[in-house]
Structures are given as C-alpha cells and as structure tokens.
PLY file of the C-alpha trace (Angstrom):
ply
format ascii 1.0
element vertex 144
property float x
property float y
property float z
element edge 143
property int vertex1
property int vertex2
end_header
-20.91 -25.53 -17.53
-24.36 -27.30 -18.63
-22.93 -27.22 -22.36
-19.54 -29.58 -21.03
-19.83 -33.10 -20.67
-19.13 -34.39 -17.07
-15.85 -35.83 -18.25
-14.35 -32.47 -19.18
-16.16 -30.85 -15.67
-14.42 -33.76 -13.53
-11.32 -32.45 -15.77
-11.74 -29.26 -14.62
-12.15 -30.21 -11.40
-8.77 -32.06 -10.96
-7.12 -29.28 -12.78
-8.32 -26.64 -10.30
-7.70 -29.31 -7.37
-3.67 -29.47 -8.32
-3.50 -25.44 -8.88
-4.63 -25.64 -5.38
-2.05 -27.40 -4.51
0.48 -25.95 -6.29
-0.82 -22.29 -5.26
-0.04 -23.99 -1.48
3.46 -25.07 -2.49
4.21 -21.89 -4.06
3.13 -20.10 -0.55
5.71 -22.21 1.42
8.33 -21.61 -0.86
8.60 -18.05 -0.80
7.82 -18.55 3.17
10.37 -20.73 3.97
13.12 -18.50 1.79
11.67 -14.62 3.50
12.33 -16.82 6.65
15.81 -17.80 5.91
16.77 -14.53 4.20
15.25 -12.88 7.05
13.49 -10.39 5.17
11.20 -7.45 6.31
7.83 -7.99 7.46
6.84 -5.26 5.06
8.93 -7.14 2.10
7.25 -10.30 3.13
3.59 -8.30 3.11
4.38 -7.16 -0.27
5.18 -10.14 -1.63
2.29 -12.16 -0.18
0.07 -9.41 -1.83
1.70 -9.79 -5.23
1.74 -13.38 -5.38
-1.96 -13.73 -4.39
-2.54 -11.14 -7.07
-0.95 -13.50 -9.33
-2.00 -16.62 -7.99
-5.56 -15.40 -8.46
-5.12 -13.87 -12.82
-3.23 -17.67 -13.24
-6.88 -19.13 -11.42
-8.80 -16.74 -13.52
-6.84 -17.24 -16.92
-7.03 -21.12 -16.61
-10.88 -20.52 -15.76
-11.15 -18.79 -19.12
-8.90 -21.30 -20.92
-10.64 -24.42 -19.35
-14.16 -23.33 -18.78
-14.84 -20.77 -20.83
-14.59 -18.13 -18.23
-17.74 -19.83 -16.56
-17.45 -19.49 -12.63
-19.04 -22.50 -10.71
-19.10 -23.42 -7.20
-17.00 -26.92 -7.50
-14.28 -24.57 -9.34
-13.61 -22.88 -5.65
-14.42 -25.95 -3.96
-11.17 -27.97 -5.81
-9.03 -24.78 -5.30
-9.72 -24.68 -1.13
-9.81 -28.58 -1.26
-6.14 -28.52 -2.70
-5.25 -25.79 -0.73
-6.62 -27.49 2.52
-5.04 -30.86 1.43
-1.59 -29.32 0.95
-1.37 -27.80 4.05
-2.81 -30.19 6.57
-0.80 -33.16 5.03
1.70 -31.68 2.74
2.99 -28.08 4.13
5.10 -29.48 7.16
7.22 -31.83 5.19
7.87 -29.77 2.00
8.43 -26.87 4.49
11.20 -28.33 6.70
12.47 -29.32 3.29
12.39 -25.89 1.76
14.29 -24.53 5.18
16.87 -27.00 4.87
17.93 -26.13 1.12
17.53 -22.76 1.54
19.96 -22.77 4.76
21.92 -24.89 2.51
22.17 -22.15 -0.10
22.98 -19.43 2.34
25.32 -21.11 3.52
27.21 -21.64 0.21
26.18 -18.20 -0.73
27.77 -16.69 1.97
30.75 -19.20 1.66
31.65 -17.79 -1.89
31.13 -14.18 -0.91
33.69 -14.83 2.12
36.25 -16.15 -1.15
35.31 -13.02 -2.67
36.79 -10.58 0.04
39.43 -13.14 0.80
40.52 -12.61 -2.95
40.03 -9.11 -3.23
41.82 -8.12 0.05
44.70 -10.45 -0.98
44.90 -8.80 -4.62
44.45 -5.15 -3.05
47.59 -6.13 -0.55
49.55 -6.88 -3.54
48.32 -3.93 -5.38
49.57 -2.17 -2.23
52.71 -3.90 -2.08
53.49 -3.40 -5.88
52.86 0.38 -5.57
55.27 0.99 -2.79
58.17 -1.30 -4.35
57.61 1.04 -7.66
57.37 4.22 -5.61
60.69 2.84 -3.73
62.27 2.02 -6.87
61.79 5.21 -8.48
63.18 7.73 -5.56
66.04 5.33 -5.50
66.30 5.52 -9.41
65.98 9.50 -9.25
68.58 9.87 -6.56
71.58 8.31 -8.87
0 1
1 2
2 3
3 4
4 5
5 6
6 7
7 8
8 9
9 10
10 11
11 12
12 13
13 14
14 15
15 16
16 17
17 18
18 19
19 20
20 21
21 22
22 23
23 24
24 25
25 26
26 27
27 28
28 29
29 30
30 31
31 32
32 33
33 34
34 35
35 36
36 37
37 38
38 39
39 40
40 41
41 42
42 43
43 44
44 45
45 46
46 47
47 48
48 49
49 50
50 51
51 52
52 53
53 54
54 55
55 56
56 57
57 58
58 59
59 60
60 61
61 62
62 63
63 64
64 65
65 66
66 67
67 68
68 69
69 70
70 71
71 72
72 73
73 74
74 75
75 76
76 77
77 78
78 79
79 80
80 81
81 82
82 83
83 84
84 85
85 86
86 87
87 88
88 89
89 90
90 91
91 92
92 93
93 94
94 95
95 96
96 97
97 98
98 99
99 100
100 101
101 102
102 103
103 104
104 105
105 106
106 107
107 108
108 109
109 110
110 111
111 112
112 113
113 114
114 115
115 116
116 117
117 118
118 119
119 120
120 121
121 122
122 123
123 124
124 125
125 126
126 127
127 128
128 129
129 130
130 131
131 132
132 133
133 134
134 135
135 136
136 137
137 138
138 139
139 140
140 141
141 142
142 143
C-alpha cells in the first residue's frame, strides 16, 4: 500500500466501505425471505455459512483486484464501518421493506398455485366426465 498514491488508497477505502454495505444488504435479504418462507433453522444456518463464505472470496478477490492482494488495517476498518452503518441506520427500513415484498410475493405465489389446482381439478372432472359418457356410450352401442 506504500507504492499507491493516497488517491487510489481513499479509493480503496470507499470501495471496501460500500461492499460493506452491500455485504449488510445482502444479509437482510436472504433474512427477511428464510423468514417469510419460513425455512429451517438448519437451511437458514447453511445458508448464512455459504454466503459468508462467499461474501468473504468477493472481499478477498476485490482485495487482489484493487490492492494488489495487500491486506491493511483501513481495508477491515471500511468493511465493519459499512457493515455497522448499514445496520444501525439502514437494516430496519430496507428490512420491513424486504418483508413486505416478499409477503407480497407469497402471496401471489400461492395465489397462482391455488389457479393451478383450481384448473387441474376442473380439467380432471371433465376428464372424468368424458370417460364415463364414452364408457356409457359404448355398452349402449354394444348392446344394439
């Protein structure tokens, strides 16, 4: 980091402060949708684990990309800054937000699939119906 100008370090900075908060917003999203999905604590575990793995080669690859792989204290310092940010001003409104659409969509999604077995039990009753007017109409073909 002594070889970059303090430009491209103040760059660096402000790059690592938004995936901070993006990393944040990226936590209350899939939060907000294990909550309205109501998924397993185990799924939600799982998940958590996979997105901080990613979270953290994203960090690391931009660290490489933007710094030359160089690790410096004020790298960590804009990431928990952003993070901290996000969630002590941010996280509530975005959140409420993120459970309202997402109620939203279940709503819809479950809307469509009650169509769905509407539709199919309606085309299965005239499957039914079909079947026993052919099944009537041949004994009272073969009886003649």
């Amino acid at each position: 980091m002594f070889g970059l100008p303090v430009e491209q370090q103040l760059m660096v900075f402000l790059y690592f402060y938004a995936a901070g908060l993006i990393t944040g917003l990226v936590f209350d999203f899939f939060k907000a949708f294990a909550k309205v999905f109501n998924f397993s604590k185990r799924i939600v575990f799982f998940l958590d684990l996979i997105l901080c793995l990613l979270a953290s080669f994203i960090v690391y690859y931009v660290l490489f990309l933007l710094n030359y792989g160089e690790v410096r204290l004020f790298v960590f310092l804009a990431l928990l800054s952003g993070l901290l940010f996000y969630y002590l001003i941010i996280s509530g409104f975005i959140y409420r937000n993120l459970l309202v659409i997402f109620r939203a969509l279940r709503s819809i999604i479950y809307k469509i699939l009650k169509l769905f077995n509407i539709l199919q039990d309606f085309i299965l009753s005239i499957t039914n119906y079909l079947g026993q007017r052919i099944t009537t109409y041949k004994a009272l073909r073969g009886k003649k």
